[in-house]
C-alpha positions, -999 to +999 in steps of 0.1 A: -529-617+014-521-653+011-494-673-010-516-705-019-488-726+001-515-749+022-511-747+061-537-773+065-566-789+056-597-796+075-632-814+071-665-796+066-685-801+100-716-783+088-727-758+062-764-744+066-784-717+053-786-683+068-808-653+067-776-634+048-766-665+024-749-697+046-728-705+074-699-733+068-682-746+097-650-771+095-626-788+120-598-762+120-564-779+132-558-778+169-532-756+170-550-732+158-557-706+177-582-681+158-597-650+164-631-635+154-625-614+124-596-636+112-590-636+072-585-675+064-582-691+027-609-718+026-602-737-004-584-705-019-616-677-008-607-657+020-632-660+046-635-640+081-636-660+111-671-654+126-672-644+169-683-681+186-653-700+194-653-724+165-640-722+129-672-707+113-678-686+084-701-667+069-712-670+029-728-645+007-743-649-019-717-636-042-695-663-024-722-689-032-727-678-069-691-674-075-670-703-059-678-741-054-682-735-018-722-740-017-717-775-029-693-787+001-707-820+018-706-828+053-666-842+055-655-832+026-620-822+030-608-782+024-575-769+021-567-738+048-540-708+050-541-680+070-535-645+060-498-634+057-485-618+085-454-596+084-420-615+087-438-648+074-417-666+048-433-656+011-435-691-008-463-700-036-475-663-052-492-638-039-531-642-039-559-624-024-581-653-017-609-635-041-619-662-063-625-653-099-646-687-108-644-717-115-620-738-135-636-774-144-608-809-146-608-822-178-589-848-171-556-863-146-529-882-155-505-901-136-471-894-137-451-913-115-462-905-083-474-874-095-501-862-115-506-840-150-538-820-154-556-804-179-583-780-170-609-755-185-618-720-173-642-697-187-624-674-215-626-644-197-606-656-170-581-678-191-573-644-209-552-640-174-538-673-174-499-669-192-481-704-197-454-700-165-476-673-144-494-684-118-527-698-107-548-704-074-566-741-079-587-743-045-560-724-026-535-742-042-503-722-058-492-736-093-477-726-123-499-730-156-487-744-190-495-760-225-523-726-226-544-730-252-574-706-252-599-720-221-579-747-215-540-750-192-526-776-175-506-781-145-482-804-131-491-822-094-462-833-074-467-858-045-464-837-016-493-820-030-514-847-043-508-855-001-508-825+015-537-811-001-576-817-012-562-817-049-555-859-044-591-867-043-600-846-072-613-863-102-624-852-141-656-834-139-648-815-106-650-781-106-615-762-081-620-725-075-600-705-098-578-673-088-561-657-116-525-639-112-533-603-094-511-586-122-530-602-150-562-589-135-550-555-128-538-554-164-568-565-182-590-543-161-566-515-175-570-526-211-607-526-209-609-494-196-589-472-217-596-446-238-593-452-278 
């Protein structure tokens, strides 16, 4: 579990293809001590440190098909969290780090020092997006609003716009998109039940 409250970001030092989809390696922060078999959010999709020493992951296909992860560059910047452990202080919302897709940015608008956005996501995920839930934008906890069928926004404060990858996003990007755990859970349970 994760709470989409970034504990660092990092650059991409490699990403290469592998004989079970790709391996993506990035400059994790010093003080970081991990451990093979590690769940870390990379960009908001929980990865599993790999044995080797370095920050290295592993990506399946389903990763590749589903997230924007197969289209990192060589230094392109990711946002990082590791998993929750007990006792850790709960900020953001709880997310699982299992993207749902992708959401595309329409457009971004200054305000002040901060930033409006409006964004699109495929209607089968914006069916679990409710104006004042929550929403995971490349690991990135925010609150949605202004829903109108595929489209939301959300508001950017500085410290984010800073702190994260989300400042050097521009219209035409597409973030990975995690949808509020309830809201999935719920509209699996109205699928599924009997007339």
């Amino acid at each position: 579990m994760f709470t989409g409250i970034v504990q660092a970001s990092a650059r991409v030092a490699a990403l290469s293809a592998s004989p079970s989809g790709a391996r993506l390696a990035v400059e994790a922060p010093a003080a970081w001590a991990l451990e093979a078999g590690e769940s870390v959010a990379v960009n908001g999709c929980c990865l599993t440190v790999v044995p080797g020493g370095r920050c290295e992951f592993d990506l399946s296909p389903e990763t590749l098909g589903r997230t924007s992860l197969g289209a990192l560059r060589l230094g392109a910047r990711v946002n990082l969290e590791r998993a929750l452990r007990a006792g850790d202080a709960l900020g953001g919302h709880f997310m699982a780090g299992h993207v749902d897709g992708l959401a595309r940015l329409l457009s971004a608008e200054a305000q002040g020092d901060g930033s409006l956005w409006r964004l699109e996501a495929p209607l089968d995920l914006a069916r679990c997006i409710a104006s004042k839930g929550s929403v995971g934008l490349d690991g990135v906890s925010l609150t949605p609003f202004g829903v109108e069928g595929g489209r939301f926004s959300v508001a950017l404060i500085p410290h984010t716009l800073a702190a994260t990858n989300l400042g050097e996003r521009a219209p035409g990007d597409a973030l990975n998109l995690e949808v509020d755990l309830l809201a999935r859970y719920l509209q699996r349970l109205m699928e599924t039940r009997p007339e």
